[in-house]
C-alpha positions in Angstrom: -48.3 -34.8 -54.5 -49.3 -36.2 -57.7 -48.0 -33.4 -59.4 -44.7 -33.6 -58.0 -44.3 -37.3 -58.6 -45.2 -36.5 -62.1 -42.3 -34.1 -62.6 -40.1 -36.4 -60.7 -40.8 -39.1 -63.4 -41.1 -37.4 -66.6 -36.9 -35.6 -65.2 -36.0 -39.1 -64.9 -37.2 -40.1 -68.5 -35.2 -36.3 -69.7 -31.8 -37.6 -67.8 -32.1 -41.4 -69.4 -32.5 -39.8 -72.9 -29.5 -37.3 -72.6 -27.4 -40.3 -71.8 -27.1 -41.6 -75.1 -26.3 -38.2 -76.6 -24.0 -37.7 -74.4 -21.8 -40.5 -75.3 -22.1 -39.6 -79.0 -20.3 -36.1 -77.7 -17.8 -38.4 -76.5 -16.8 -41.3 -78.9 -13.9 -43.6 -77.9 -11.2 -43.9 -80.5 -10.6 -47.9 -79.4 -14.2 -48.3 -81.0 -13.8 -46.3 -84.0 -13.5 -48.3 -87.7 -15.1 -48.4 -90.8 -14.8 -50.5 -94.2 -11.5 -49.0 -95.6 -9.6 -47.5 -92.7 -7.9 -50.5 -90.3 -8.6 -50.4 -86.2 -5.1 -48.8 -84.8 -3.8 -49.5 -81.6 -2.7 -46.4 -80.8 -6.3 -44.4 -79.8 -5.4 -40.7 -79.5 -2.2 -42.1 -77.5 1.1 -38.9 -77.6 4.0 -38.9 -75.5 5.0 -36.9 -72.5 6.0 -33.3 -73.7 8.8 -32.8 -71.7 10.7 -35.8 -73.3 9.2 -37.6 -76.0 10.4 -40.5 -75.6 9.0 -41.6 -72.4 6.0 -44.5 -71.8 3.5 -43.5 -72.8 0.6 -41.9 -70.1 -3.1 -42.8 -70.0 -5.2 -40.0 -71.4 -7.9 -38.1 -69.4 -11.1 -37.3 -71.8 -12.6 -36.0 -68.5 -11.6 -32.0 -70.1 -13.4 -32.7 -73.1 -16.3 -30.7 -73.8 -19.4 -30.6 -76.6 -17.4 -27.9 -78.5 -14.0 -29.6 -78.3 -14.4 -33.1 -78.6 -17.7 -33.9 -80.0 -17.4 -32.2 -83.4 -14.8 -31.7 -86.4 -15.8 -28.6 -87.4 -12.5 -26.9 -88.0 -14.3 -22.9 -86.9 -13.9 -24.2 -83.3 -10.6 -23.0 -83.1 -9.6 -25.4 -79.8 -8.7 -28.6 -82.1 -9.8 -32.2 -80.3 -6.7 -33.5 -79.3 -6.4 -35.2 -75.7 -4.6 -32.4 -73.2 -1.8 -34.1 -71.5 -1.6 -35.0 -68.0 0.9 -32.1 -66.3 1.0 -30.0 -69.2 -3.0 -28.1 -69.2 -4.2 -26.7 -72.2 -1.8 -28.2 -74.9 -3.1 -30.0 -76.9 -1.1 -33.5 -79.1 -1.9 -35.2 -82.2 -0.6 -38.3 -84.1 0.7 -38.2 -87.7 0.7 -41.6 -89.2 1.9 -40.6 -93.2 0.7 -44.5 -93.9 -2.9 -43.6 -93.4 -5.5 -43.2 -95.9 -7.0 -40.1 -94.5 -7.0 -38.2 -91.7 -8.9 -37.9 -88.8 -8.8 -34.1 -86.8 -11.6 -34.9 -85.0 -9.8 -38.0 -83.2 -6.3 -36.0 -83.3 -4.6 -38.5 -86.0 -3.2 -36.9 -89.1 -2.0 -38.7 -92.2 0.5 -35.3 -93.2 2.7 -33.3 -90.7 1.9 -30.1 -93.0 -1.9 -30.7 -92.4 -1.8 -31.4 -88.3 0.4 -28.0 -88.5 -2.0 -26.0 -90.5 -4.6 -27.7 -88.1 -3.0 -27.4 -84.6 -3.6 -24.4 -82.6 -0.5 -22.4 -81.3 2.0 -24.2 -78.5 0.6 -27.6 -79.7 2.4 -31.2 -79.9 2.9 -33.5 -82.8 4.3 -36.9 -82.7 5.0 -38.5 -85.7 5.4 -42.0 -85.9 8.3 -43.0 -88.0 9.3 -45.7 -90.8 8.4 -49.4 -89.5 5.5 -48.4 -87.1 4.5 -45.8 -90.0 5.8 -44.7 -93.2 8.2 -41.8 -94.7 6.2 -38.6 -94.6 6.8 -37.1 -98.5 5.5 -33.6 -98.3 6.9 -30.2 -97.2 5.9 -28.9 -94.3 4.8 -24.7 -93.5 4.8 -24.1 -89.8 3.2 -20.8 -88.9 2.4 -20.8 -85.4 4.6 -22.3 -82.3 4.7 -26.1 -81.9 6.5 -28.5 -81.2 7.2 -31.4 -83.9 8.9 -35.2 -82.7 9.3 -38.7 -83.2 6.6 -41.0 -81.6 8.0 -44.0 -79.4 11.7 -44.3 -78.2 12.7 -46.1 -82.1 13.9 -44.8 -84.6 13.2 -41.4 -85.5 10.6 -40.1 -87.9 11.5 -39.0 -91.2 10.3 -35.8 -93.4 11.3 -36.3 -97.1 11.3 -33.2 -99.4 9.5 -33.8 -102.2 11.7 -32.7 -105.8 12.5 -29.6 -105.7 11.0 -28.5 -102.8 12.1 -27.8 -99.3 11.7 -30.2 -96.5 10.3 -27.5 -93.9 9.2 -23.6 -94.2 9.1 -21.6 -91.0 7.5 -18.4 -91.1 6.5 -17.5 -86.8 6.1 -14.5 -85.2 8.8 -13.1 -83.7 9.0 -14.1 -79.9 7.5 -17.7 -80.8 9.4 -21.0 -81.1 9.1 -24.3 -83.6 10.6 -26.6 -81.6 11.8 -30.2 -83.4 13.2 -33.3 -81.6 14.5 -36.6 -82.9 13.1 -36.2 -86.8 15.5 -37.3 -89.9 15.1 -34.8 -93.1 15.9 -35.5 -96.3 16.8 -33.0 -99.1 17.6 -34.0 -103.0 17.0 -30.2 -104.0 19.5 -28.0 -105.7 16.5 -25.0 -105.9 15.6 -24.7 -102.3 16.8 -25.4 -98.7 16.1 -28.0 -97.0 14.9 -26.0 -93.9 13.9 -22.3 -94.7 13.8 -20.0 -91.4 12.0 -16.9 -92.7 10.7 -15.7 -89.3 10.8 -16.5 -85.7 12.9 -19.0 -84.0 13.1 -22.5 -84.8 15.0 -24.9 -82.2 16.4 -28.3 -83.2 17.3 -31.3 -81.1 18.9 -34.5 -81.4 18.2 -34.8 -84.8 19.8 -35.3 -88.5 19.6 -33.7 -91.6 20.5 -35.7 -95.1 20.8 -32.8 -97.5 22.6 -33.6 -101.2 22.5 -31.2 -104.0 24.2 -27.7 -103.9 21.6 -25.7 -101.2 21.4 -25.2 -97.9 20.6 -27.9 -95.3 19.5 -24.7 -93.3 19.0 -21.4 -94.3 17.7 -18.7 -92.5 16.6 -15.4 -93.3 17.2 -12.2 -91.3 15.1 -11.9 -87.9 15.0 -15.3 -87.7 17.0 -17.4 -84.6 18.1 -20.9 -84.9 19.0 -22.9 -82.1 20.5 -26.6 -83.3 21.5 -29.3 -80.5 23.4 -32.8 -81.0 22.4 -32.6 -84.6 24.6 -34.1 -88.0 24.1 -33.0 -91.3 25.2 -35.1 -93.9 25.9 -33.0 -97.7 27.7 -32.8 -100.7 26.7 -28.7 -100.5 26.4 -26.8 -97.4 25.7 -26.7 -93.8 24.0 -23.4 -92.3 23.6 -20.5 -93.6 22.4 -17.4 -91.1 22.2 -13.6 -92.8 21.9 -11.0 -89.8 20.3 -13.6 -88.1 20.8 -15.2 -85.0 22.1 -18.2 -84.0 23.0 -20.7 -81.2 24.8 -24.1 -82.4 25.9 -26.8 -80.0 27.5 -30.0 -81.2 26.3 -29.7 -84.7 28.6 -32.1 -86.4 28.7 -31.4 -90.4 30.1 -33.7 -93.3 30.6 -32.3 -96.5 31.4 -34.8 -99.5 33.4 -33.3 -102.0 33.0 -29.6 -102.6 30.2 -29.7 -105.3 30.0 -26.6 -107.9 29.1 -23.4 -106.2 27.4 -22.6 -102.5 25.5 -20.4 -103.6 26.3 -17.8 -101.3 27.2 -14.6 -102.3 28.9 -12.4 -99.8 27.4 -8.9 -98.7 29.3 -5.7 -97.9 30.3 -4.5 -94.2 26.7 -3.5 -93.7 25.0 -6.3 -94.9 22.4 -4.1 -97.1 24.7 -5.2 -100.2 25.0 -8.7 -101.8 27.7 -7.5 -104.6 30.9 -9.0 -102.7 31.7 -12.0 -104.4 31.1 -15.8 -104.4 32.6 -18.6 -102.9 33.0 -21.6 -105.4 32.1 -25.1 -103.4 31.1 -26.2 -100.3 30.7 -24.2 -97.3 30.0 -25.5 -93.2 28.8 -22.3 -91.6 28.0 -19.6 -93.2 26.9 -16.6 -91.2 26.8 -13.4 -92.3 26.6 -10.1 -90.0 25.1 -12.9 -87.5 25.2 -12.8 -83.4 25.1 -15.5 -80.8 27.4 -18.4 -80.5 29.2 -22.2 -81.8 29.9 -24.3 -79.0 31.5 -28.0 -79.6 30.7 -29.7 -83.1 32.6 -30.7 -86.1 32.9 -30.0 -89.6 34.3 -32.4 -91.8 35.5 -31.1 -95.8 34.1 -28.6 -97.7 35.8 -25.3 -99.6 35.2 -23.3 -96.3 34.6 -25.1 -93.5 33.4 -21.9 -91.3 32.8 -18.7 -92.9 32.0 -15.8 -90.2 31.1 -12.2 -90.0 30.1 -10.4 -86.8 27.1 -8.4 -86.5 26.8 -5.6 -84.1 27.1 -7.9 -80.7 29.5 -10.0 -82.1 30.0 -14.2 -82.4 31.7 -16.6 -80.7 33.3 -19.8 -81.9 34.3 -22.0 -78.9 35.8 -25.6 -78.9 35.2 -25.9 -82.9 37.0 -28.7 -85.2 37.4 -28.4 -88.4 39.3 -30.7 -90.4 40.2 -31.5 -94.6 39.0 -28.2 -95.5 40.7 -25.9 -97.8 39.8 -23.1 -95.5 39.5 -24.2 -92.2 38.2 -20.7 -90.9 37.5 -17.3 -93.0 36.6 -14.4 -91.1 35.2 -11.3 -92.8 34.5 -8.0 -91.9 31.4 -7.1 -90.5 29.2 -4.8 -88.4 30.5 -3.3 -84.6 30.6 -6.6 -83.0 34.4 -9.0 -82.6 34.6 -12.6 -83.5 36.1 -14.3 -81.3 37.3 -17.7 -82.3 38.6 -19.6 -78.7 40.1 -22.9 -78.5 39.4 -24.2 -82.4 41.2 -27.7 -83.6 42.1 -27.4 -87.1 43.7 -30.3 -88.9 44.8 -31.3 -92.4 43.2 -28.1 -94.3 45.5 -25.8 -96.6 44.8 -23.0 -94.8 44.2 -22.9 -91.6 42.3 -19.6 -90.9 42.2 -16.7 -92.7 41.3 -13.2 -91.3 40.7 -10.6 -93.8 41.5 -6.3 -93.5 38.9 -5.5 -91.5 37.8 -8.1 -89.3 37.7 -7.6 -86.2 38.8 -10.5 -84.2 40.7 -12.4 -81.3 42.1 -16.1 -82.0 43.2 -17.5 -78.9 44.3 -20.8 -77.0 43.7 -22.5 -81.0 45.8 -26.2 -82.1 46.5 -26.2 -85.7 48.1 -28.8 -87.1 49.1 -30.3 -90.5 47.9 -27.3 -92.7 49.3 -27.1 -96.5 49.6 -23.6 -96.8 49.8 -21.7 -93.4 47.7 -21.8 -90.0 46.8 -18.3 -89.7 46.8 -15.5 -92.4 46.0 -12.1 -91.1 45.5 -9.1 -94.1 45.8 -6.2 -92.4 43.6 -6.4 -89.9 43.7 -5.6 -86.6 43.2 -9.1 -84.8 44.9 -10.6 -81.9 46.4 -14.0 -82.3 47.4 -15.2 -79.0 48.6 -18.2 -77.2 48.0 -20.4 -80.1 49.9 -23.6 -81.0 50.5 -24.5 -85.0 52.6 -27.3 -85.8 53.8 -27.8 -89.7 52.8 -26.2 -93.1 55.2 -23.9 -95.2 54.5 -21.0 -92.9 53.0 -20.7 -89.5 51.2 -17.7 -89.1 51.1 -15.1 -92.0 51.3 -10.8 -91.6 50.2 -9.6 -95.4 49.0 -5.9 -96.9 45.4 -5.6 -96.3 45.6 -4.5 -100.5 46.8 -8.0 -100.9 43.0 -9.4 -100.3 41.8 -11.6 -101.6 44.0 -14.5 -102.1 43.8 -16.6 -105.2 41.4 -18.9 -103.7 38.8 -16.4 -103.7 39.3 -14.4 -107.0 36.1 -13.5 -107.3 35.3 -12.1 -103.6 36.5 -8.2 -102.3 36.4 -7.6 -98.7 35.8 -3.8 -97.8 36.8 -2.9 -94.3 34.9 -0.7 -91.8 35.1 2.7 -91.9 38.1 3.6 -89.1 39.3 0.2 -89.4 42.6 -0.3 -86.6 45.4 0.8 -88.3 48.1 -1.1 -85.6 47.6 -4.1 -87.3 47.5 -7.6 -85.6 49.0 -8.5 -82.0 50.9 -11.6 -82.3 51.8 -12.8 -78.8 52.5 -16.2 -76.8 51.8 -18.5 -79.6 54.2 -22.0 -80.1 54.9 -22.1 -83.7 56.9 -25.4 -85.1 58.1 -27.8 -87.8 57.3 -25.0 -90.6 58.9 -25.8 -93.9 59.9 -22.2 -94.8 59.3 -19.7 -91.9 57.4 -19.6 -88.6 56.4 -16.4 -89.0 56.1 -14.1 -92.7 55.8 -10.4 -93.0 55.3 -9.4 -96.4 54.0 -6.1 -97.5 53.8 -6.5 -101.2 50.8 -5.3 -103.1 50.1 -4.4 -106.7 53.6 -4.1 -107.4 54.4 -1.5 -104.4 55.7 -2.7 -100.9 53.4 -1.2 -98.3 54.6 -0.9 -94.7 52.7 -2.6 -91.8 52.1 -2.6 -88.1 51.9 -4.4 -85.5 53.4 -6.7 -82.7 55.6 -9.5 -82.6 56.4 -10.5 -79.2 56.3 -13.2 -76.6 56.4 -15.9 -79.3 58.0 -19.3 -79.4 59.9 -20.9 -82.7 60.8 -24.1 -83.9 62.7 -24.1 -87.4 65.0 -26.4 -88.8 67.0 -25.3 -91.6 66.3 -24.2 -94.2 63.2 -23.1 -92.7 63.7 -19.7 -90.6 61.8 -17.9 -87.6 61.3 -14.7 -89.0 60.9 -13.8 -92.7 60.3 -9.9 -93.0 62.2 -9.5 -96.1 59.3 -8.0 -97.5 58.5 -5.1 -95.1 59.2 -1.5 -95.2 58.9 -1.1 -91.3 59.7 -4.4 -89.4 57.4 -5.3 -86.8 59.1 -5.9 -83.8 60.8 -9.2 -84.0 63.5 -9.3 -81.0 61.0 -10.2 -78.4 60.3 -13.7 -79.4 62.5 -17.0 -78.5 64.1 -18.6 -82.2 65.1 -22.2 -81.9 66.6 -23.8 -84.5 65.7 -27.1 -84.7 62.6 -29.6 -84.4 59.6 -30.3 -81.8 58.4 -33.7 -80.9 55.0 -33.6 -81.9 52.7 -34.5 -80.2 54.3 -33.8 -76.8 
């Protein structure tokens, strides 16, 4: 009995001392300060995942064991930030770029570079920005999938690039996702991008990128996949640029001030293994070459090109797209197997509308185009259907030239080379309304190098408005007339807008 008693006393003393230890393993962030770093009110705190800006939720230390949150030691692989309620085993930190140092051990980071080299894969980070923190300066490798916000409903955080560098690098394995919501970048750099997507897909939401220089505000490499959501860029460069990538854009909305020296872009053959196609000189919206997926909605506001497009082998899609003060509204070159398809664009006040060179496969349909200096749509050769279209004013409405006659002068230094078996009926021209043209609703013109080469096609089910001097049908310049009886002439002018 006295034995027993014993035991019973001295396990008593063993659980008393462990006590103490064991809330050593498990220090509370409210009570944490030293000498140099100030008490924050904001101990381990991280928004909801699903939406970052909701209230924020208590946090539950309850998971938290020895390994996880009673040590820094960076070889433990499972980081120490809180796991949210409703979202088990991902972990959030805090990046405050106004602190001092960091602290991984309580989940607050003083760089968004270092919480991403810290934070293990599928992980959070919040960010709080200017006001409640400060501007994080830095660029930013992500190599693993996470997710990167704004702390708190404000404003939203911003990353600034520092000279010469790039605001953000991703470089993910394939099948993974960097997600980004509500975070301002800034970009001064003519030498790099200010997003780079080598690898993996990177998804932004509902956020804005201030890019000036002459590079990229995105740029991203083949393999890589870029999804951008109700997101502006602001440039005096370029937009996007995609190379066999691929790509899902809704609502982007891109402003280009002025058209700034060169893009930077040069243009690769058919088979996108070849950069020696030529350059564009100034400013370009879009730019994807041999790239897949989709443009829903947005805007794009100046530049030399406003959407440059070639089609890789399951094609692209440009749906409900505006594109205004641009010299060309829309170029689309030829690619791999796949068809652009180019449905319901708005194009105002550019000199040319769109422009589809020999080769490129393509369908323009159901289209406004108003206002254009030069011509709404200019087809060379290629075997494109242009259909139930409207394209009010400019000297001519819609264009028919030699494929030979590519490129126009705007482009001197670019050469498009057409797929091998290329269509050889030329463009379907059908069902569009073309009116208030200065010199012709409608130009064939096979001249080439001097000879006069003969072209095919249809011309039917079309719709004219042309007040003399201006005329219909101009086909002086073709050897073998495209059919031009099946279309209604009007001679005189359409109230516009009706």
């Amino acid at each position: 009995m006295k034995t027993s008693s014993r035991l019973r006393t001295i396990g008593r003393r063993a659980i008393l001392a462990a006590v103490p230890l064991c809330a050593l393993a498990f220090p509370l962030a409210a009570d944490w300060n030293d000498e140099n770093q100030p008490l924050y009110p904001y101990p381990n705190e991280a928004a909801a995942l699903v939406y970052p800006y909701d209230p924020v939720p208590d946090i539950d230390f309850s998971h938290c064991r020895r390994s996880e949150c009673g040590s820094s030691r960076r070889e433990h692989h499972q980081p120490q930030g809180p796991v949210l309620p409703g979202a088990p085993g991902q972990v959030t930190f805090l990046v405050d770029c106004g602190m001092g140092h960091s602290e991984p051990r309580r989940g607050v980071f003083s760089s968004v570079d270092e919480a991403a080299s810290f934070a293990p894969p599928n992980a959070t980070i919040l960010i709080l920005p200017p006001g409640q923190g400060t501007t994080c300066v830095e660029t930013v490798h992500v190599r693993a999938p996470l997710t990167i916000a704004t702390y708190g409903g404000g404003s939203d955080a911003v990353i600034q690039a520092p000279p010469h560098e790039p605001c953000m690098v991703a470089h993910i394995p394939l099948g993974d996702a960097l997600t980004i919501n509500g975070v301002r970048f800034i970009a001064r750099s003519r030498e790099a991008p200010c997003i780079t997507v080598e690898a993996g897909h990177v998804v932004v939401r509902n956020s804005s990128v201030d890019s000036r220089g002459s590079n990229w505000a995105f740029d991203v490499h083949e393999s890589g996949e870029l999804t951008v959501e109700s997101t502006r860029i602001e440039t005096d460069a370029s937009g996007v640029h995609a190379r066999r990538a691929h790509v899902e854009l809704r609502n982007l909305d891109i402003d280009i001030d002025g058209r700034n020296g060169v893009a930077l872009l040069d243009l690769g053959r058919t088979d996108c293994t070849d950069r020696d196609g030529g350059t564009i000189r100034g400013s370009v919206g879009l730019a994807l070459e041999c790239s897949e997926g989709f443009v829903e909605g947005g805007s794009i506001i100046g530049g030399a090109v406003g959407v440059l497009v070639s089609a890789g082998t399951r094609g692209l899609r440009l749906t409900d797209i505006k594109v205004s003060k641009a010299d060309t509204g829309i170029l689309l070159l030829p690619g791999q197997l796949g068809t652009v398809n180019v449905e319901r664009p708005v194009l105002t006040r550019t000199q040319d509308g769109i422009i589809v060179a020999p080769g490129a496969e393509s369908q323009i349909t159901g289209g406004v185009i108003t206002d254009s200096m030069m011509s709404g749509i200019t087809v060379y050769g290629a075997g494109a259907l242009v259909s139930g279209n409207k394209i009010v004013g400019g000297e001519d409405g819609i264009r028919m030239f030699a494929g030979d006659a590519f490129p126009p002068p705007i482009f001197p230094d670019f050469a498009a080379i057409p797929v091998i078996g290329a269509e050889r009926d030329g463009p379907i021209v059908e069902n569009n309304l073309i009116a208030n043209v200065r010199h012709s609703a409608v130009r064939i013109d096979g001249r080439s190098g001097g000879q006069l080469h003969r072209l095919h096609g249809r011309l039917m089910g079309n719709t004219f408005y042309a007040r003399h001097p201006a005329v219909c049908i101009d086909d002086e310049y073709n050897d073998d007339p495209v059919r031009v009886r099946a279309n209604t002439c009007n001679s005189g002018w359409l109230p516009w807008p009706f």
